[in-house]
C-alpha positions in Angstrom: -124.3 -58.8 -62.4 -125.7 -62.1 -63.7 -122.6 -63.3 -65.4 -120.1 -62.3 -62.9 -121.9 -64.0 -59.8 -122.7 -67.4 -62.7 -119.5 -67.4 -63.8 -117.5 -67.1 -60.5 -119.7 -69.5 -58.2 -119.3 -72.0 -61.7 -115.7 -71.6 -61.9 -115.1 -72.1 -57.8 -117.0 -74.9 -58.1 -115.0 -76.3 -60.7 -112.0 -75.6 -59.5 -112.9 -77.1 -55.6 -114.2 -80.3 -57.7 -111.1 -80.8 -59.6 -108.7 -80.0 -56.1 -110.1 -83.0 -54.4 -110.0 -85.2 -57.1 -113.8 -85.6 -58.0 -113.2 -86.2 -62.2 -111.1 -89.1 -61.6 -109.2 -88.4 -65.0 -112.7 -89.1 -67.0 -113.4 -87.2 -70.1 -116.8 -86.2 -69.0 -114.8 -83.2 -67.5 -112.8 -82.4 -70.1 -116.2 -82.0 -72.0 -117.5 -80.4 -69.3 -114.9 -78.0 -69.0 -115.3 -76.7 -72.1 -118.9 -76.3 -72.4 -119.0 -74.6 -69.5 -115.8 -72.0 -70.3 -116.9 -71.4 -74.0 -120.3 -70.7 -72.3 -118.8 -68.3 -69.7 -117.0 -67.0 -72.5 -120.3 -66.1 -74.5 -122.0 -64.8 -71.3 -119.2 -62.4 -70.5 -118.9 -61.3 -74.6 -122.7 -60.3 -74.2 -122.3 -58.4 -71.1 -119.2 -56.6 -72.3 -120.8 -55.6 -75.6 -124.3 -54.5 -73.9 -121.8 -52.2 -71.3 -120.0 -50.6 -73.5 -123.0 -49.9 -75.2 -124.7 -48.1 -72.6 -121.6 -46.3 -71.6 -121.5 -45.0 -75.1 -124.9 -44.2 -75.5 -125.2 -42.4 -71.8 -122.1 -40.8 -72.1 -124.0 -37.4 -72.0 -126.1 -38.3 -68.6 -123.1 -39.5 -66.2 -121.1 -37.4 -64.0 -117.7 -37.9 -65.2 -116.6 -40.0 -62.1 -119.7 -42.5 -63.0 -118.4 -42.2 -66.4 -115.2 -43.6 -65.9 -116.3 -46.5 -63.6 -117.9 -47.5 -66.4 -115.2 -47.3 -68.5 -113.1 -49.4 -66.1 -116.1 -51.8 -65.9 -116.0 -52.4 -70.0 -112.7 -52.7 -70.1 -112.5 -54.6 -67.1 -115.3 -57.5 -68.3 -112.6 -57.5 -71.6 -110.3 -58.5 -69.9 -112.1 -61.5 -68.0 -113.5 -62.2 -71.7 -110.2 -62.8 -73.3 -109.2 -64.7 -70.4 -111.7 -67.2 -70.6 -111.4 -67.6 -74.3 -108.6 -68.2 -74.3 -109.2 -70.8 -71.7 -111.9 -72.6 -73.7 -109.4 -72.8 -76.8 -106.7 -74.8 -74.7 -110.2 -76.7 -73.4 -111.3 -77.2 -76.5 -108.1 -78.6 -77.6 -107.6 -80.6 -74.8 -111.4 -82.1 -75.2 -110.3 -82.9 -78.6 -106.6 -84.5 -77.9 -108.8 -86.7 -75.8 
């Protein structure tokens, strides 16, 4: 729950800074930018590993309906995963284009 409240107030943040013009085209951000999404990226890896984990491992103690929210929540926090790795590589590149 960590990551997904973190990484959503961070990203609406970031998104409300750069909509009314608060980087002013400096390279701070770009840096910024990708810190922060290879970070988010990390944080989200974690929590996808650690839940799929315990959906494996208490597959036995769910009823099935429990079992496959969970399910949908690993594949779920994939998803958001992939998407914000591959956001940090075109951040990453752009930092470096800089």
């Amino acid at each position: 729950m960590f990551v997904s409240v973190f990484c959503f107030v961070a990203t609406t943040t970031l998104l409300s800074l750069y909509i009314i013009g608060a980087h002013g085209g400096e390279t701070s951000w770009v840096t910024l930018d990708a810190a922060y999404h290879c970070t988010a990226a990390l944080f989200y890896l974690s929590a996808s590993v650690l839940e799929a984990l315990a959906t494996i491992t208490l597959q036995d103690g769910f009823i099935y309906k429990h079992y496959h929210e969970n399910i949908a929540a690993v594949v779920f926090s994939y998803v958001a995963t992939l998407l914000y790795v591959v956001h940090a590589v075109f951040s990453l590149i752009r930092w470096k284009s800089s």
